[in-house]
PLY file of the C-alpha trace (Angstrom):
ply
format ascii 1.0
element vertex 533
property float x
property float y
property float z
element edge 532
property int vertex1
property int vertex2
end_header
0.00 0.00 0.00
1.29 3.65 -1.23
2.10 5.87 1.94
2.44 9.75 1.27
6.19 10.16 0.42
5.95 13.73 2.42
3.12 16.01 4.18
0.87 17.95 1.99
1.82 21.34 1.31
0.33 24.38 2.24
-0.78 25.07 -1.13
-2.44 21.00 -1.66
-4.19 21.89 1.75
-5.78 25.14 0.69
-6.68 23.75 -2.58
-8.41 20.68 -0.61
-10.37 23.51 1.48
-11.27 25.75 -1.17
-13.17 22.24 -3.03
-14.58 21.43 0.08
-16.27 25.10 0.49
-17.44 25.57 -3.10
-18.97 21.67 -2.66
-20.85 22.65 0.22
-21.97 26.05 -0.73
-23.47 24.20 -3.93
-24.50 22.12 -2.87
-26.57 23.84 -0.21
-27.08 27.02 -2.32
-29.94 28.04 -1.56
-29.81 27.65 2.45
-26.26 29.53 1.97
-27.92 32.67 0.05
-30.52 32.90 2.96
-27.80 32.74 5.35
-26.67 36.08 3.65
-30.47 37.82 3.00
-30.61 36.60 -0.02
-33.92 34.73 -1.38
-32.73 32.18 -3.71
-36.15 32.01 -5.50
-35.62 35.06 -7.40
-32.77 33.50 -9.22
-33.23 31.72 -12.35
-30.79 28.95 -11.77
-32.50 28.45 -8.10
-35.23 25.30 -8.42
-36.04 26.29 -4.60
-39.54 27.76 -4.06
-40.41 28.47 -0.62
-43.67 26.75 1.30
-45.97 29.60 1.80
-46.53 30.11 5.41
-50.18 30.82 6.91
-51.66 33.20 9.34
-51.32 30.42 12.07
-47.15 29.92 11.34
-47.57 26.64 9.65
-46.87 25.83 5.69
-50.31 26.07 4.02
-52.09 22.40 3.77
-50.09 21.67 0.07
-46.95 22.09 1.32
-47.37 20.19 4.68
-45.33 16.82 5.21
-45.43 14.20 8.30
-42.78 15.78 9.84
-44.49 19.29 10.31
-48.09 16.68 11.50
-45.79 15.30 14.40
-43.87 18.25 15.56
-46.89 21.05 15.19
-50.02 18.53 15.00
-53.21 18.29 12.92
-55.61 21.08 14.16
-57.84 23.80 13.05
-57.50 26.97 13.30
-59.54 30.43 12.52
-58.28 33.93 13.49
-59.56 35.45 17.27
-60.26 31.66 18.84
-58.22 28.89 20.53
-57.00 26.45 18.69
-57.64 22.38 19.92
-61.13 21.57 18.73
-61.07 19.24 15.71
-64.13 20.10 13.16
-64.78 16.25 13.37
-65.04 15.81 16.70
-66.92 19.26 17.64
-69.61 18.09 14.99
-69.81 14.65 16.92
-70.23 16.39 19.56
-72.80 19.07 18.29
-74.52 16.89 16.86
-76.20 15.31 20.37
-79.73 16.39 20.10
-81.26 18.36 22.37
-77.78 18.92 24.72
-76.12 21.93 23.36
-72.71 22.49 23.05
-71.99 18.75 25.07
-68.22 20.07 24.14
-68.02 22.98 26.43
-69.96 21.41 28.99
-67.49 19.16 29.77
-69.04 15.96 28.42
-67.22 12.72 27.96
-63.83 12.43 28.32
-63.06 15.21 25.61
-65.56 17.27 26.95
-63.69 17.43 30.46
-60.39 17.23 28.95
-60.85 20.67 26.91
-63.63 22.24 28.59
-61.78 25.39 29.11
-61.44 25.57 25.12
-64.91 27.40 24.97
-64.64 27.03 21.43
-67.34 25.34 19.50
-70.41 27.16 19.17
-71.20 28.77 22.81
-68.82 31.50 22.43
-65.47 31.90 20.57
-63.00 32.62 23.54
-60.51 34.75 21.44
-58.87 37.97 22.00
-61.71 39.85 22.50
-63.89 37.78 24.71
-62.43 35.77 27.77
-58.73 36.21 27.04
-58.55 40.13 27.58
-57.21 42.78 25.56
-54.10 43.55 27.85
-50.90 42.52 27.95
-47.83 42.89 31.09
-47.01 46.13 28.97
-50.19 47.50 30.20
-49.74 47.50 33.44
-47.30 50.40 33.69
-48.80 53.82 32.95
-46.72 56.71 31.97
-49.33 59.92 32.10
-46.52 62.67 32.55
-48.47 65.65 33.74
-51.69 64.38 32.91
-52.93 62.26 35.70
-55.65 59.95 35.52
-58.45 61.69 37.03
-61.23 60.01 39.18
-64.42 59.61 37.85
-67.93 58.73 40.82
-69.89 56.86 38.90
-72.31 55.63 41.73
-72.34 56.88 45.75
-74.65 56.67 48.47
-73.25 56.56 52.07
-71.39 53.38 52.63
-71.22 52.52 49.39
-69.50 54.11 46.47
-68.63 53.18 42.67
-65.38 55.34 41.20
-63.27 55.29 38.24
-59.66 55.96 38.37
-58.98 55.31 41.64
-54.99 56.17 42.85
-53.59 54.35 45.89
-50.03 55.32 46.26
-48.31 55.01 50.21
-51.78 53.26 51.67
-53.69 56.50 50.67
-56.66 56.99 48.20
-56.49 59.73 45.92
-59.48 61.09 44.17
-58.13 63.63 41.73
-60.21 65.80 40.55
-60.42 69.44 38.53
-63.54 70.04 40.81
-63.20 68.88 44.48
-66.92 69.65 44.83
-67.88 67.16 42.23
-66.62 64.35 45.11
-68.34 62.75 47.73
-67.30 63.91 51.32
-64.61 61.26 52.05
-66.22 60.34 55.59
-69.00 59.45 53.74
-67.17 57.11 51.13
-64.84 55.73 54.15
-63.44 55.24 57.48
-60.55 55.26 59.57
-58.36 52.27 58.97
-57.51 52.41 62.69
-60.48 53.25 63.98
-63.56 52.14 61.80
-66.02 54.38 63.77
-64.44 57.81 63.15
-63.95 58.97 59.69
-61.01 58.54 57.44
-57.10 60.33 58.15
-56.05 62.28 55.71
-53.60 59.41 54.95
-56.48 57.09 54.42
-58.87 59.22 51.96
-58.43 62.59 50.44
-59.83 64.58 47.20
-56.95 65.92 45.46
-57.14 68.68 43.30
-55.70 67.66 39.55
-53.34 70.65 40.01
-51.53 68.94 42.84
-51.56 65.53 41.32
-47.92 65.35 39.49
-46.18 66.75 42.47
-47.86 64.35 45.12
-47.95 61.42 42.75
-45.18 61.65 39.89
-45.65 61.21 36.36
-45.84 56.74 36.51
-47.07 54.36 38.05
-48.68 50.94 38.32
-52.49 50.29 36.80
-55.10 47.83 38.25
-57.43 46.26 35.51
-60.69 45.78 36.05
-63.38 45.84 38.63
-62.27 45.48 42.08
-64.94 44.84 44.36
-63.24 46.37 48.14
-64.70 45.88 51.89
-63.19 48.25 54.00
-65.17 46.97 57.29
-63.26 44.81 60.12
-63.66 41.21 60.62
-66.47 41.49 63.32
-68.36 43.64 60.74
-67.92 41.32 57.27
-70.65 38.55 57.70
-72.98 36.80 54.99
-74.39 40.12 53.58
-70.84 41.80 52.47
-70.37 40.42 49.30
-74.51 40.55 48.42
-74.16 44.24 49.23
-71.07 44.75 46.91
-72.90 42.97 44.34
-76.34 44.57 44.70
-74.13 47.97 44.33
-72.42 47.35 41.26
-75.75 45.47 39.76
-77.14 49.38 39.80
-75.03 50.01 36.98
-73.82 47.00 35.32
-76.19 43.91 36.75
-73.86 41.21 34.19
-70.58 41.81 35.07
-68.32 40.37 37.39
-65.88 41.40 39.47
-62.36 40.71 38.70
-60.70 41.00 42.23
-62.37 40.60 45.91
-60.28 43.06 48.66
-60.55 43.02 52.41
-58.25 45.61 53.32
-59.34 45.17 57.23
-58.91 41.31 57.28
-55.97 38.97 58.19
-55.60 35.50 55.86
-55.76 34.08 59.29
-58.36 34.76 62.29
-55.41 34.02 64.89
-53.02 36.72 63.34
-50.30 34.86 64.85
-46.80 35.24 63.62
-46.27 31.83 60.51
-45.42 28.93 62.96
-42.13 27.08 62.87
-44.05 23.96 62.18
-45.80 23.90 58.65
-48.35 21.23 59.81
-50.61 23.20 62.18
-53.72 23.94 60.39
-54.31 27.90 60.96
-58.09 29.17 61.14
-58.64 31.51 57.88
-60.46 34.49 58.35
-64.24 34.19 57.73
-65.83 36.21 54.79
-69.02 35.66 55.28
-69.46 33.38 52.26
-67.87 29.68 51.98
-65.20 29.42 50.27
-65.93 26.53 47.92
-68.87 29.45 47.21
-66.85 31.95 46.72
-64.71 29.97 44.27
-67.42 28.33 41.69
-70.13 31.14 42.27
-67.48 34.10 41.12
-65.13 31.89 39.28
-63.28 34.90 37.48
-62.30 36.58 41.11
-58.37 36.68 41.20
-58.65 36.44 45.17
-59.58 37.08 47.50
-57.14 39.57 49.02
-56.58 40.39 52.71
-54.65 43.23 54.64
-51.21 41.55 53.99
-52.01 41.98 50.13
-53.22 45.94 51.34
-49.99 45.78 53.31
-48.11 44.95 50.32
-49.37 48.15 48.01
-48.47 50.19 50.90
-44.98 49.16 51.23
-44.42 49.55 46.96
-44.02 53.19 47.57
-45.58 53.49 44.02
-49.12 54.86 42.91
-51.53 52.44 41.10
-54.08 52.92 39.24
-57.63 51.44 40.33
-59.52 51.50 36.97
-63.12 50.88 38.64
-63.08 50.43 42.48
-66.44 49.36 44.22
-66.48 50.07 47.83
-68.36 49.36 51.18
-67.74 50.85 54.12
-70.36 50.16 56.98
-68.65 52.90 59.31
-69.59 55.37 56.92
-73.54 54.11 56.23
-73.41 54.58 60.05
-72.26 57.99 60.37
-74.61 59.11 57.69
-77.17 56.69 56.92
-80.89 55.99 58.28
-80.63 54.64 61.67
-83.48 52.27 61.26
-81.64 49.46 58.80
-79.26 47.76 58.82
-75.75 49.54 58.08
-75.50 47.07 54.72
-78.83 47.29 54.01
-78.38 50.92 51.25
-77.74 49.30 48.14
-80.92 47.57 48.36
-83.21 50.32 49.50
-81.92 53.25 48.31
-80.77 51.95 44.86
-82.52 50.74 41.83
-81.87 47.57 40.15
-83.52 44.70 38.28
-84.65 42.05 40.42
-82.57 39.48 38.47
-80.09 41.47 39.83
-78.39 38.26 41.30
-79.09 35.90 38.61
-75.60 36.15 36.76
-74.38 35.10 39.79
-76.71 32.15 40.55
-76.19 30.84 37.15
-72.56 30.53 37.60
-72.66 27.83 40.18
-76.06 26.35 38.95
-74.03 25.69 35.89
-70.73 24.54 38.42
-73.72 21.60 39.89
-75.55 21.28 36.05
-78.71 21.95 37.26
-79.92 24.29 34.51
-80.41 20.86 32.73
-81.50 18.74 35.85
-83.57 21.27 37.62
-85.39 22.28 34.26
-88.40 19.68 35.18
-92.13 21.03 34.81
-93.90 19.05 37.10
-93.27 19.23 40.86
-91.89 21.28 43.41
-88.99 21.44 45.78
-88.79 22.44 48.93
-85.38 22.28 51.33
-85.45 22.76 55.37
-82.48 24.04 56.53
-82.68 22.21 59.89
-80.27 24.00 62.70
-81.07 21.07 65.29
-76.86 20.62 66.28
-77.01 23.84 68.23
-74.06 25.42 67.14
-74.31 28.61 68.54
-77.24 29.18 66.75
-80.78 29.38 67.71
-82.90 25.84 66.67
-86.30 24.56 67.23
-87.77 22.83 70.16
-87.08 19.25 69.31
-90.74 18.67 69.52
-91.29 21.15 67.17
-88.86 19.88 64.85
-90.17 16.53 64.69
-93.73 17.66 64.20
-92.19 19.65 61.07
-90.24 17.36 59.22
-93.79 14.68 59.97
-95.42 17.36 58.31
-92.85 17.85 55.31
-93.03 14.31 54.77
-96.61 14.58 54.29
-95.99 16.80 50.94
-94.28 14.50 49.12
-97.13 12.35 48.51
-98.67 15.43 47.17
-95.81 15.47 44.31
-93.14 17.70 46.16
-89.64 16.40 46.84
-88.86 17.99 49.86
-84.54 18.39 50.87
-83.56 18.11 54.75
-80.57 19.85 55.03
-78.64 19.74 58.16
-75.01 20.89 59.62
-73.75 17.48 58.83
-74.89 17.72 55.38
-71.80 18.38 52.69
-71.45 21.37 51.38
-72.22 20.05 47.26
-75.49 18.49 48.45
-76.33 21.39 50.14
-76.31 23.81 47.25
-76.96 21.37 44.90
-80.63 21.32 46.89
-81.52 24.82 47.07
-80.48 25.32 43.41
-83.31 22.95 42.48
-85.76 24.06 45.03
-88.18 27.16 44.83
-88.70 27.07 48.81
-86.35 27.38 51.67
-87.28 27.56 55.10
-85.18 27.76 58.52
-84.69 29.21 61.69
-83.22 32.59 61.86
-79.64 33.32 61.09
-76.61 33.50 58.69
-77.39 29.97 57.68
-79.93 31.22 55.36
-77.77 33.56 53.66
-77.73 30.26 50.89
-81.20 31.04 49.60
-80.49 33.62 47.71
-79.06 30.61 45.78
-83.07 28.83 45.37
-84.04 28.41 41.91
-86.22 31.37 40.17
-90.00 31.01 39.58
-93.15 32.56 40.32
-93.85 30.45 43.58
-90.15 31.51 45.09
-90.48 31.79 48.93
-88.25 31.50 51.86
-89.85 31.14 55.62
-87.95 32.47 58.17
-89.00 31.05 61.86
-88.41 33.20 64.79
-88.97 32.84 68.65
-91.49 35.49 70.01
-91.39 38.60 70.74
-88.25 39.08 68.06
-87.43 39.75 64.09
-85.24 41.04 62.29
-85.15 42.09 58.63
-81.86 40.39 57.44
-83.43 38.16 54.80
-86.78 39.95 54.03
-84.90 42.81 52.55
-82.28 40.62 50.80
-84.88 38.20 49.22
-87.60 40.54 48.39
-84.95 42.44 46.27
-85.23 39.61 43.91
-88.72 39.41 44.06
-88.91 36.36 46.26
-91.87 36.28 48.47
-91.24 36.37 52.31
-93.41 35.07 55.16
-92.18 35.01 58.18
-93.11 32.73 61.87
-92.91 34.06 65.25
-93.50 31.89 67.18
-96.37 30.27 65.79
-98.03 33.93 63.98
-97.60 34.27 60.36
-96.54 37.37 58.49
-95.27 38.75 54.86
-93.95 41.54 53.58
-96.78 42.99 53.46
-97.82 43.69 57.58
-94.14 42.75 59.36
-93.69 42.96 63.20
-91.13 45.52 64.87
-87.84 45.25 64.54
-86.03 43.70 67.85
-83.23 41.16 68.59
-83.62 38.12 70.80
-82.65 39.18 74.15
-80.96 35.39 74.70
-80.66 32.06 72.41
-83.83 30.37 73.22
-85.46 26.82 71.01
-88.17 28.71 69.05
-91.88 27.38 68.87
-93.24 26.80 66.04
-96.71 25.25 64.46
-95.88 22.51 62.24
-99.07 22.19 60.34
-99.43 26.17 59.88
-96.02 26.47 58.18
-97.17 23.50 55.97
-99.89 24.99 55.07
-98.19 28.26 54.26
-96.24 26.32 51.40
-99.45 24.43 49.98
-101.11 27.92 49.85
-98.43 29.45 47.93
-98.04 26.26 45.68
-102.07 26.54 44.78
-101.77 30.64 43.93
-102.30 31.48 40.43
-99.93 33.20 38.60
0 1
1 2
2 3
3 4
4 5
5 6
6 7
7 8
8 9
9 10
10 11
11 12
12 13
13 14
14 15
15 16
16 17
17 18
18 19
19 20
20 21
21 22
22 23
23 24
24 25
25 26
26 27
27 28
28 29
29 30
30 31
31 32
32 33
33 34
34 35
35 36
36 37
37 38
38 39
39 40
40 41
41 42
42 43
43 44
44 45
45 46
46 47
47 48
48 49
49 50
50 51
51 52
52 53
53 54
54 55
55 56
56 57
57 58
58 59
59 60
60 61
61 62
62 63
63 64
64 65
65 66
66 67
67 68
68 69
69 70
70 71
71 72
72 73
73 74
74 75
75 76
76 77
77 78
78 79
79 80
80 81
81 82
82 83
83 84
84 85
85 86
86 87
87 88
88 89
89 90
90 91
91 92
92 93
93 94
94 95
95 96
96 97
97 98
98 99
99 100
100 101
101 102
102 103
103 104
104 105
105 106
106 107
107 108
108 109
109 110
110 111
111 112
112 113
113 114
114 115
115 116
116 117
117 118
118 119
119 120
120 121
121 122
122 123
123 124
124 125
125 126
126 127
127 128
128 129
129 130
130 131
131 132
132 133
133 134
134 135
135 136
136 137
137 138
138 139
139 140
140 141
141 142
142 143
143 144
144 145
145 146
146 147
147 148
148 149
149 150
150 151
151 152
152 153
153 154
154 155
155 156
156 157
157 158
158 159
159 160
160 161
161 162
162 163
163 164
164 165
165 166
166 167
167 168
168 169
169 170
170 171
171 172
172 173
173 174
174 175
175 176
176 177
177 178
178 179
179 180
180 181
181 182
182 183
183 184
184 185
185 186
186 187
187 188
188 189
189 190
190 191
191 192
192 193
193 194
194 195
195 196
196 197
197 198
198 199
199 200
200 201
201 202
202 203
203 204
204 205
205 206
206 207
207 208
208 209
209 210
210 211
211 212
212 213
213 214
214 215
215 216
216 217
217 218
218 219
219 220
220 221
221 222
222 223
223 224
224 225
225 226
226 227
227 228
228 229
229 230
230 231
231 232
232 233
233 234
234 235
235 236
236 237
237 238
238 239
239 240
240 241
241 242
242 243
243 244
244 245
245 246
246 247
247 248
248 249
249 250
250 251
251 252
252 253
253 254
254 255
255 256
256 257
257 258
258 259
259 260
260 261
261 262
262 263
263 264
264 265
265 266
266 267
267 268
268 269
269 270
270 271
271 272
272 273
273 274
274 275
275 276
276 277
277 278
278 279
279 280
280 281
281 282
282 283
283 284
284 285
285 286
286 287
287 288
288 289
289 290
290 291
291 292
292 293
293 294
294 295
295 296
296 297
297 298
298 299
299 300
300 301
301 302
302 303
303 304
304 305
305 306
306 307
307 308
308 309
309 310
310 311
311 312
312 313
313 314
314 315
315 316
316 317
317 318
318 319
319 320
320 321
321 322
322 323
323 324
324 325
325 326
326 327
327 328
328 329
329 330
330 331
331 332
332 333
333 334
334 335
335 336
336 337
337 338
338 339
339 340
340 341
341 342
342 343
343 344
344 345
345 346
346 347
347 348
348 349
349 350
350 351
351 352
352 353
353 354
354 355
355 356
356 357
357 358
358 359
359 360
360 361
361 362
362 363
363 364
364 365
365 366
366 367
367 368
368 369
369 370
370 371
371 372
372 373
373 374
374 375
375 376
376 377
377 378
378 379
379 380
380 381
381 382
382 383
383 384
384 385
385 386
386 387
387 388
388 389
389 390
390 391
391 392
392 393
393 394
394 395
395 396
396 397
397 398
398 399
399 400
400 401
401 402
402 403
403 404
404 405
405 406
406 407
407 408
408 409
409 410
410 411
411 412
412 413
413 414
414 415
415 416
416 417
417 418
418 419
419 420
420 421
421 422
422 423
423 424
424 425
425 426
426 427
427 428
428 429
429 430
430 431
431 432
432 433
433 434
434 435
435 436
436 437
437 438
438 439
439 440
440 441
441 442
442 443
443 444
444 445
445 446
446 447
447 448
448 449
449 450
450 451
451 452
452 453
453 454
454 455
455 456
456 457
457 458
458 459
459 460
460 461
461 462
462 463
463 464
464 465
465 466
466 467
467 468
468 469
469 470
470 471
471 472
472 473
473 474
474 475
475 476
476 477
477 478
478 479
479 480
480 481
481 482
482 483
483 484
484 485
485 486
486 487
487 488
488 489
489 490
490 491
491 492
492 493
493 494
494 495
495 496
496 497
497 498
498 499
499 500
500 501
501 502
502 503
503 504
504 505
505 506
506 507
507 508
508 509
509 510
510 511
511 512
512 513
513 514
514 515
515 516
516 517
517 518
518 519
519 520
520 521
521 522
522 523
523 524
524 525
525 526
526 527
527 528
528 529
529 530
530 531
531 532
């Protein structure tokens, strides 16, 4: 075998590169004049003509190979909605008589699998609906000299709607060109130290626009959407809170939800103990008034809820943000200048207008959570659930007597074609709802309990019977329930009353098991089954 006789030279080694190169570059001649911004399909040696490329970044469906299937996948896709619903399959799907859009319900496996897709027929969730207009960019306004002015859009005292809200070093700024045009703040607010007095000038102050760019700067942060606020403490938030929020904002906008929930007042935890060494102990959360499995499929869009830590947090940014529509409620300031004789959270439903559906959007949320839109849609029939309080919780309850007479009598009904629902503190929470979304009567005892019946399926025949001892009533419920145009009728003891003719207000002096007549409450429900509508 021949061995090289001596090493190449320099010249027989840059002759071997030089072949090399030109082989590859023609080789590869078109790749190399795209390396250098050329397009090779403009020359007319050049065989190469590019795929086209589609509005959705993939070759156009000529041009497509098995490679581009595997890596990128075989889907459809049509400007402004999510792709990941195959026209096959959706028209499977659609095609289930008398079920809708099966796809976005969540039926069969697909169904569940891609039920956040929204996409075939009930609503293209693109761009413009579900997904938002806004991007991080958005979040950082620059208005130089111009800043955002604040805009009342609703107020009553206690309870105020404003645009263009700016919180900057835990105060709220209301700039305005006319600081007449604005609410007295101890009307809108309170003192975050002292909830009875009105606010500091470090909690709430109108600030004319003319002072804005020194106190504020010419930046800051922006807040999107609706934020739904309770300034009260914890011993004032109870079942009512978010119902008056939400009866507030219905004045104006009854379909809308809210996109954040703030409790600037409240602790995450009730013990507002320092975070213990030991990350087992369960810690007590602070109680909103609502559950929180409630909370979470009945307002499904909140991005919350937030407490005084997340307050604490703005504070401490030492920047100003901007609160694009802030809905407050304040029961310090309903006190200091409301009607003595209601309730402090009672405003928004007496001294505002709104549809009685004004709760609806809300209802429909979780009846669509449970699917009983589609189970509770029967014709024939009635429900009725007790919400028995017979555990004694701290709560008032009936005689046991008295209980056991009732539910004798309840039984009685369902021979008469009504399903009746006993409901009691050992019941879980998804049969609980679950019961009063399908009924169209809820009766109890007295109490936050029945804060859930605002929940109870519309119709004509709609009723909730509140049972109190005697010699005491209050209005809690009456006022809530009529505001949907629920009928009321209410027991003390065992004398019947509505709306129409109630007793004086007054508290029970003590806990006490109420009296009640069994048969008359019965009979209450059969006469408002047999009215005509």
């Amino acid at each position: 075998m021949g061995q090289w006789t001596s090493p190449p030279t320099r010249r027989e080694l840059s002759l071997l590169l030089f072949c090399v190169t030109i082989f590859i570059i023609a080789y590869n001649a078109d790749a190399s004049l795209r390396l250098v911004g050329l397009d090779a399909s403009v020359l007319p040696f050049s065989s190469y003509k590019p795929a086209p490329i589609g509005p959705d970044g993939r070759r156009l469906a000529p041009y497509r190979d098995k490679l581009e299937a595997e890596i990128f996948g075989e889907w459809d896709w049509e400007e402004g909605r999510v792709a990941g619903a195959k026209t096959a399959e959706a028209a499977r799907l659609m095609g289930k008589k008398g079920k809708g859009d099966v796809y976005v319900h969540g039926e069969g496996v697909t169904g569940r699998e891609a039920m956040w897709l929204q996409g075939v027929g009930e609503g293209k969730y693109g761009l413009e609906e579900g997904m938002g207009t806004t991007n991080v960019n958005d979040d950082f306004v620059r208005w130089g000299e111009d800043v955002p002015r604040t805009t009342l859009v609703q107020h009553i005292p206690g309870f105020t709607i404003l645009d263009n809200v700016l919180f900057a070093f835990g105060t709220f700024f209301l700039v305005t060109d006319d600081p007449s045009s604005m609410p007295d703040v101890s009307s809108v607010a309170s003192s975050i130290v002292n909830h009875t007095e009105p606010p500091r000038d470090i909690d709430w102050q109108v600030l004319p626009h003319s002072n804005a760019l020194n106190k504020l700067g010419p930046y800051g942060g922006r807040i999107h959407g609706v934020t739904f606020m309770s300034y009260d403490t914890p011993a004032a938030t109870d079942s009512h809170t978010l119902l008056s929020l939400q009866r507030l904002y219905s004045t104006i906008d009854p379909t809308s939800a809210p996109h954040r929930l703030l409790f600037s007042s409240i602790p995450t935890f009730s013990d507002r103990k320092p975070e213990p060494d030991d990350d087992t102990i369960v810690r007590q959360r602070s109680s909103l008034g609502i559950h929180p499995y409630l909370l979470k499929s009945a307002y499904p869009s909140l991005a919350g809820p937030l407490f005084s830590e997340d307050f604490d947090d703005f504070v401490g940014m030492g920047a100003p943000m901007v609160l694009d529509r802030l809905v407050v409620a304040d029961r310090g300031a309903a006190r200091r200048h409301g009607a003595a004789t209601l309730p402090p959270w009672a405003p928004p439903f007496s001294d505002l207008h709104a549809p009685t559906a004004w709760f609806e959007p809300v209802r429909h949320n979780l009846a669509g959570y449970f699917g009983v839109q589609e189970e509770g849609a029967r014709r024939h029939g009635y429900e009725v659930t007790y919400l028995a309080q017979q555990a004694g919780l701290g709560g008032a309850k009936l005689r046991d007597a008295d209980h056991q007479a009732l539910l004798d009598a309840l039984k009685r009904l369902r021979g008469e074609g009504v399903t009746v629902h006993i409901i009691n503190e050992s019941t879980g929470w998804t049969e609980r709802m679950r019961a009063i979304l399908r009924s169209t009567m809820v009766l109890g005892v007295y109490g936050e309990h029945l804060s859930d019946s605002v929940f109870m399926k519309p119709s004509p025949h709609a009723m909730l019977i509140e049972l109190f001892p005697s010699g005491a009533f209050t209005r809690d419920w009456e006022i809530v329930v009529r505001s949907m145009g629920i009928r009321y009728v209410g027991f003390q003891g065992e004398q019947k009353f509505t709306s129409e003719a109630l007793p004086a207000v007054s508290n029970p002096s003590s806990l006490q098991d109420i009296h009640i007549d069994a048969k008359a409450i019965v009979a209450a429900i059969n006469d408002e089954l047999a009215r005509r509508v």
